[in-house]
C-alpha positions as a Python dict, from the first residue, in 0.01 Angstrom:
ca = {
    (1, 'X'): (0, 0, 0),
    (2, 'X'): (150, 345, -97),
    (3, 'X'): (94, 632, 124),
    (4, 'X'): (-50, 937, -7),
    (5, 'X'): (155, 1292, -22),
    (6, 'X'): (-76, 1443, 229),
    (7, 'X'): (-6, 1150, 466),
    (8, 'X'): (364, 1150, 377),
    (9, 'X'): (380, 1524, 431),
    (10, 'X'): (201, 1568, 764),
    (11, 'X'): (464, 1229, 878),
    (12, 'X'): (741, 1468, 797),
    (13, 'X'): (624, 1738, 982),
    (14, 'X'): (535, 1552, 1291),
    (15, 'X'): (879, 1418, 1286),
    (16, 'X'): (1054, 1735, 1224),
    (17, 'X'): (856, 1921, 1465),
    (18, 'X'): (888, 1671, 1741),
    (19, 'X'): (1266, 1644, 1688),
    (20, 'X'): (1405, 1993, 1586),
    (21, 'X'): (1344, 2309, 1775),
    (22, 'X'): (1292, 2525, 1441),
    (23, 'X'): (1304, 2453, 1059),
    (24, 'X'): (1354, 2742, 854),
    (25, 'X'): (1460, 2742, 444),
    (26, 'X'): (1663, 3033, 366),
    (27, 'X'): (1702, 3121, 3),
    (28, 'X'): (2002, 3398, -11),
    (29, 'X'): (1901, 3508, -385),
    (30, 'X'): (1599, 3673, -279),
    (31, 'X'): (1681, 3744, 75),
    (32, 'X'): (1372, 3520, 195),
    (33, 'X'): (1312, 3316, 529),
    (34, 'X'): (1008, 3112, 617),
    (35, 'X'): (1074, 2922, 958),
    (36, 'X'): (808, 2639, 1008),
    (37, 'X'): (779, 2562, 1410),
    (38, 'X'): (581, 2250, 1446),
    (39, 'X'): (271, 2145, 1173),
    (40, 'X'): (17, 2493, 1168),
    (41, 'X'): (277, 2791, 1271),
    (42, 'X'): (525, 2932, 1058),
    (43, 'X'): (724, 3324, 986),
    (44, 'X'): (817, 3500, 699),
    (45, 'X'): (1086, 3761, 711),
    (46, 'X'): (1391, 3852, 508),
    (47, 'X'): (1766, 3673, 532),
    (48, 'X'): (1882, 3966, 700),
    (49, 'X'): (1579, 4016, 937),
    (50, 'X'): (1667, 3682, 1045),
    (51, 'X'): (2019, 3716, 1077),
    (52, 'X'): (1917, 4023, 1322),
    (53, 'X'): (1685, 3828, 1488),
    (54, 'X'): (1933, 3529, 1540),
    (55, 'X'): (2223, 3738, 1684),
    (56, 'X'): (2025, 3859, 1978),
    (57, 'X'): (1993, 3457, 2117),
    (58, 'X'): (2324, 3373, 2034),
    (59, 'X'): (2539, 3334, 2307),
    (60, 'X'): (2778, 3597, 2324),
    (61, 'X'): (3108, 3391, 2370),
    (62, 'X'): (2971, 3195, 2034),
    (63, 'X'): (2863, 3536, 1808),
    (64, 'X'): (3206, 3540, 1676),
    (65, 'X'): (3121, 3201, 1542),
    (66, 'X'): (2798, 3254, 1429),
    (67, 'X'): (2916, 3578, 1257),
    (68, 'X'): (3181, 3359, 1065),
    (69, 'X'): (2973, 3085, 959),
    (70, 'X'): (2681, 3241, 857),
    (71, 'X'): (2858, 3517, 649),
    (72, 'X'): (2761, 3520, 272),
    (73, 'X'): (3091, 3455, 171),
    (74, 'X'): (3115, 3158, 362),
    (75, 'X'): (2750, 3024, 267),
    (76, 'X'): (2807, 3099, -130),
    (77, 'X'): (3143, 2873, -35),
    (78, 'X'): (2953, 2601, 107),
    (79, 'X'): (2682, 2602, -166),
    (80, 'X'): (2943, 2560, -459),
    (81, 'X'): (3091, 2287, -248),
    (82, 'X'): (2778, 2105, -137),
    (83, 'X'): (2937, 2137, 185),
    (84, 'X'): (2708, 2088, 524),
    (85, 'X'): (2742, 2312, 793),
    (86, 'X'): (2753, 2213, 1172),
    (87, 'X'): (2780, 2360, 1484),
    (88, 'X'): (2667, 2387, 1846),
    (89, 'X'): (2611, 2661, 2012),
    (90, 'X'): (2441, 2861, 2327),
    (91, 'X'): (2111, 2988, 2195),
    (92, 'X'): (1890, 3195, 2393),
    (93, 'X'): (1534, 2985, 2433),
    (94, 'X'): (1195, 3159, 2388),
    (95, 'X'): (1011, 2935, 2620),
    (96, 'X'): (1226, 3009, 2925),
    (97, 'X'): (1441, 3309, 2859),
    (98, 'X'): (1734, 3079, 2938),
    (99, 'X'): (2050, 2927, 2725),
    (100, 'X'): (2037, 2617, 2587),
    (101, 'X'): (2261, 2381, 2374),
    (102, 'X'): (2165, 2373, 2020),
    (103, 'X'): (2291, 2135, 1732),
    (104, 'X'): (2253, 2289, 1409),
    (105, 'X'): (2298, 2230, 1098),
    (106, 'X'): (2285, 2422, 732),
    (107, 'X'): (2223, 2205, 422),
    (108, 'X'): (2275, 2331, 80),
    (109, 'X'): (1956, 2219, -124),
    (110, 'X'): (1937, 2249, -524),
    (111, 'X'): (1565, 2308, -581),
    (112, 'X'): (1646, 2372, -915),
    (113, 'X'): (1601, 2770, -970),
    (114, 'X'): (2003, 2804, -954),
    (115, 'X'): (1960, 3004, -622),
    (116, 'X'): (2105, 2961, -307),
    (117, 'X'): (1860, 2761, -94),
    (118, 'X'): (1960, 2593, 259),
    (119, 'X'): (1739, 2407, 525),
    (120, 'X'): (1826, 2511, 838),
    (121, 'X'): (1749, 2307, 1184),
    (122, 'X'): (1815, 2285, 1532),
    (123, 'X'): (1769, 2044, 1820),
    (124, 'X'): (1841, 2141, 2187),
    (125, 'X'): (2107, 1915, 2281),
    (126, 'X'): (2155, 1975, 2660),
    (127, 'X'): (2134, 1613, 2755),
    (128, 'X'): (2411, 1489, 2511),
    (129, 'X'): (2632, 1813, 2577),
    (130, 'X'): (2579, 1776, 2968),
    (131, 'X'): (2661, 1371, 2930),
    (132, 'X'): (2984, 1459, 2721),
    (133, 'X'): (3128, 1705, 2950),
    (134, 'X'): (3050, 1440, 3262),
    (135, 'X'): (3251, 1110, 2998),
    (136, 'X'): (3488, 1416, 2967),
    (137, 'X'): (3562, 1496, 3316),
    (138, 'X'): (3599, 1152, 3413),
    (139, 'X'): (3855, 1077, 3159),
    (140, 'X'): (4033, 1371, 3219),
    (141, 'X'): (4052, 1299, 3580),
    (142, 'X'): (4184, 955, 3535),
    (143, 'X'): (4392, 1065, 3337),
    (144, 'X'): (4544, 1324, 3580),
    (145, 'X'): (4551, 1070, 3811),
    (146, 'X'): (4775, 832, 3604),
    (147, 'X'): (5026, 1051, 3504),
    (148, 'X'): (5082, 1098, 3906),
    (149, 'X'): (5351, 987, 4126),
    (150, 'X'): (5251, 824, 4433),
    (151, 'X'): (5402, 1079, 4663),
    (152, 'X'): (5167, 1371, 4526),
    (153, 'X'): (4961, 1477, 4775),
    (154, 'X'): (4763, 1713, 4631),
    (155, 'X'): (4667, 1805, 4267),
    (156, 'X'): (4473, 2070, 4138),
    (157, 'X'): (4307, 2135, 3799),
    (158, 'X'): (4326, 2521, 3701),
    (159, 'X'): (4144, 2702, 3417),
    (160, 'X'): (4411, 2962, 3406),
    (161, 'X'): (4143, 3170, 3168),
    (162, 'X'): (3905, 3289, 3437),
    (163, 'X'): (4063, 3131, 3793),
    (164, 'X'): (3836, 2857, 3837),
    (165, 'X'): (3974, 2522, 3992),
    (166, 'X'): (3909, 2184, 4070),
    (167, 'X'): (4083, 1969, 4357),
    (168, 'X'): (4091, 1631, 4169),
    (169, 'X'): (4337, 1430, 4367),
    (170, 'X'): (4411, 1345, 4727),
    (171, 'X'): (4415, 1089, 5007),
    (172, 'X'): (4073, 1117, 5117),
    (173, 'X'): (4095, 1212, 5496),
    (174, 'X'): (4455, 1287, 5527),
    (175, 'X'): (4550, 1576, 5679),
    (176, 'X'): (4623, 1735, 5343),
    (177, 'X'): (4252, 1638, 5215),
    (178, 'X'): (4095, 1773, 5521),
    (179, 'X'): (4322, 2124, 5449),
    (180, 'X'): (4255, 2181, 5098),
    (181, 'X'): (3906, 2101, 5172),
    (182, 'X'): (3829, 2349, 5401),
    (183, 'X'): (3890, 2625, 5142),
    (184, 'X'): (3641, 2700, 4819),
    (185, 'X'): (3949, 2738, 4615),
    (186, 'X'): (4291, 2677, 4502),
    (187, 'X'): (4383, 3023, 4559),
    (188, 'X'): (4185, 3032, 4905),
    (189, 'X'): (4410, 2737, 4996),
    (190, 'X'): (4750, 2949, 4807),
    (191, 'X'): (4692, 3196, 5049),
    (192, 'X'): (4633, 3034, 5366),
    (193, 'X'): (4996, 2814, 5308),
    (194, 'X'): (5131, 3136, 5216),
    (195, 'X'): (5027, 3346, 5522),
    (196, 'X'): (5063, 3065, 5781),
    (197, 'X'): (5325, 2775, 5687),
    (198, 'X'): (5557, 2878, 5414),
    (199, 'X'): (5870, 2995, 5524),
    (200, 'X'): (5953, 3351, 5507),
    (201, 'X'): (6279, 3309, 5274),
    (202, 'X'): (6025, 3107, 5000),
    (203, 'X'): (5760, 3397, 5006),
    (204, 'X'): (5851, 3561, 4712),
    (205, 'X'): (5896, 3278, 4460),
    (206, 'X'): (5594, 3119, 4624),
    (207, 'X'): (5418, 3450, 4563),
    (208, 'X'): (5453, 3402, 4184),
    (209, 'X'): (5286, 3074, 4161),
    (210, 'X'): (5020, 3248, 4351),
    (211, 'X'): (4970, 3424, 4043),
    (212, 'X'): (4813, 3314, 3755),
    (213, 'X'): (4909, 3596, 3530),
    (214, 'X'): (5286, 3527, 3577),
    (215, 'X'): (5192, 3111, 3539),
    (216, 'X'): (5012, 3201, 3164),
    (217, 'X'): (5292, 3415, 3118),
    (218, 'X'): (5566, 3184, 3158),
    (219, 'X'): (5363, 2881, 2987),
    (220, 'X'): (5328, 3127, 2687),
    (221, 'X'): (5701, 3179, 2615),
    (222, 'X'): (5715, 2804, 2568),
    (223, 'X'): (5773, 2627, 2865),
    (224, 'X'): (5558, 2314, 2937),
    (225, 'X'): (5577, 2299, 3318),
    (226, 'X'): (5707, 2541, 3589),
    (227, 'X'): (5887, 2414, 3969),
    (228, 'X'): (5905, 2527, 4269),
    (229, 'X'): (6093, 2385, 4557),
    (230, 'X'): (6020, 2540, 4887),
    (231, 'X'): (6038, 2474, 5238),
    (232, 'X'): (5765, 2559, 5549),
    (233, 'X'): (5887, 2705, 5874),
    (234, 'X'): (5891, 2328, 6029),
    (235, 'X'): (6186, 2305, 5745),
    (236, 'X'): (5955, 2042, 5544),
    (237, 'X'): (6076, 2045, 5112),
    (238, 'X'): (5774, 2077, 4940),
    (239, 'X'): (5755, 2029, 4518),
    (240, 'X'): (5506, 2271, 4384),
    (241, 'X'): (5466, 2151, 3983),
    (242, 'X'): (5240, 2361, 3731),
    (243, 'X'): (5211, 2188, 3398),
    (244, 'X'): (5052, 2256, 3109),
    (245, 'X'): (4809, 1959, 2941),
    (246, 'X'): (4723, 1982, 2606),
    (247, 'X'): (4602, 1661, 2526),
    (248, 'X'): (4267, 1797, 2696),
    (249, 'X'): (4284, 2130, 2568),
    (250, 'X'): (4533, 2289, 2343),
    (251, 'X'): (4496, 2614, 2419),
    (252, 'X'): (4605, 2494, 2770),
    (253, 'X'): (4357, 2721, 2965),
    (254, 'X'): (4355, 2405, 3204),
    (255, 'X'): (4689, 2373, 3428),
    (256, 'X'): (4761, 2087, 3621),
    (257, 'X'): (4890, 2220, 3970),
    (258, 'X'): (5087, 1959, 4174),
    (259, 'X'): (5189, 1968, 4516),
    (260, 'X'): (5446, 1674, 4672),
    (261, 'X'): (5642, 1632, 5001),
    (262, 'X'): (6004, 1601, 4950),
    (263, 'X'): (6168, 1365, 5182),
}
């Protein structure tokens, strides 16, 4: 039994609707949009109307993308190459005034009229980015933890772009755990060995690792790790290792920041 077009047609809708946050067909030769959201409502507008309308729910750290991709020289590019375009992104959501993930994608369709036509969708992919980050994190940590030598006793994870860290390894209830626990962050805990048990002929040098200007600095002009061998006023050695790792990210804004006891 063959189905009929109207059954066919209404099929497709239900499935793109269900599945895809918008569907819009853009034809660039007559700077026309029509976005279909769901089976009954749809809008009209022109390419550059929507380009307006898109750039206020992008994301701002991803406009410079957006801007890039969805350039005209860029789309006439990918039209003469039949090339698909992909990309996720923050998008600002209508429903709940919040970001979301989106997966989009741009596919060059030849509809015969020699213009430019693409069919545009997007699906909010929280789930799978939220998932991916959590697969990521656990690798990465593993990983951190393998490249270790058993006398670490502390290791940090740094995001040397905005200050944020992570305590990822240490001998649960020791009393270096319980220490570096007891303070919200890396730095918190920088300052506290600083001010209380580092002693005072170390202060400057273990000032500078205190900084994470000077650390981005230094890890710019080439060098993969930075040491620092210090003592506290008991007379303890401590080895304070910062080291890049760009296996996770190669723009390094993640440090690993390593702290052993020197016997």
């Amino acid at each position: 039994m063959k189905m009929n077009r109207e059954r066919v047609e209404k099929i497709i809708s239900k499935y793109l609707g269900g599945i895809f946050f918008f569907n819009t067909i853009i034809d660039v030769n007559d700077d026309y949009c029509i976005t279909f959201y769901g089976e009954e409502k749809s809008a009209e507008r022109t390419f550059a109307e929507f380009l307006t309308e898109a750039r206020e729910l992008v994301h701002p750290l991803f406009l410079n993308r957006f801007e890039s991709e969805m350039n005209l020289d860029n789309l006439k590019a990918c039209y003469r190459e039949s090339r698909i375009l992909r990309a996720e992104l923050l998008i600002q959501n209508g429903e709940d005034g919040q970001y979301h993930w989106y997966r989009g994608r741009l596919v060059p369709i030849d509809d015969g009229t020699g213009h430019m036509v693409f069919f545009l969708n997007a699906i909010i992919v929280d789930d799978d980015v939220r998932r991916n980050e959590e697969n990521r994190s656990e690798m990465f940590n593993k990983a951190v933890i393998d490249r270790l030598l058993y006398n670490y006793i502390l290791v940090y994870v740094i995001d040397l772009s905005n200050g944020m860290s992570r305590l990822v390894y240490s001998t649960e209830g020791d009393e270096y755990d319980v220490y570096a626990k007891a303070f919200k962050s890396h730095l918190d805990m920088m300052k506290d060995l600083k001010n209380t048990y580092v002693s005072d002929d170390f202060l400057t040098p273990f000032e500078r690792f205190m900084d994470y200007g000077y650390i981005k600095k230094q890890l710019d002009s080439d060098k993969d790790r930075l040491v620092l061998i210090f003592r506290d006023k008991n007379g303890t050695a401590f080895e304070m290792l910062v080291s890049k790792y760009p296996e996770y990210a190669d723009d390094y804004p993640l440090v690993i920041f390593s702290l052993k006891e020197l016997s």
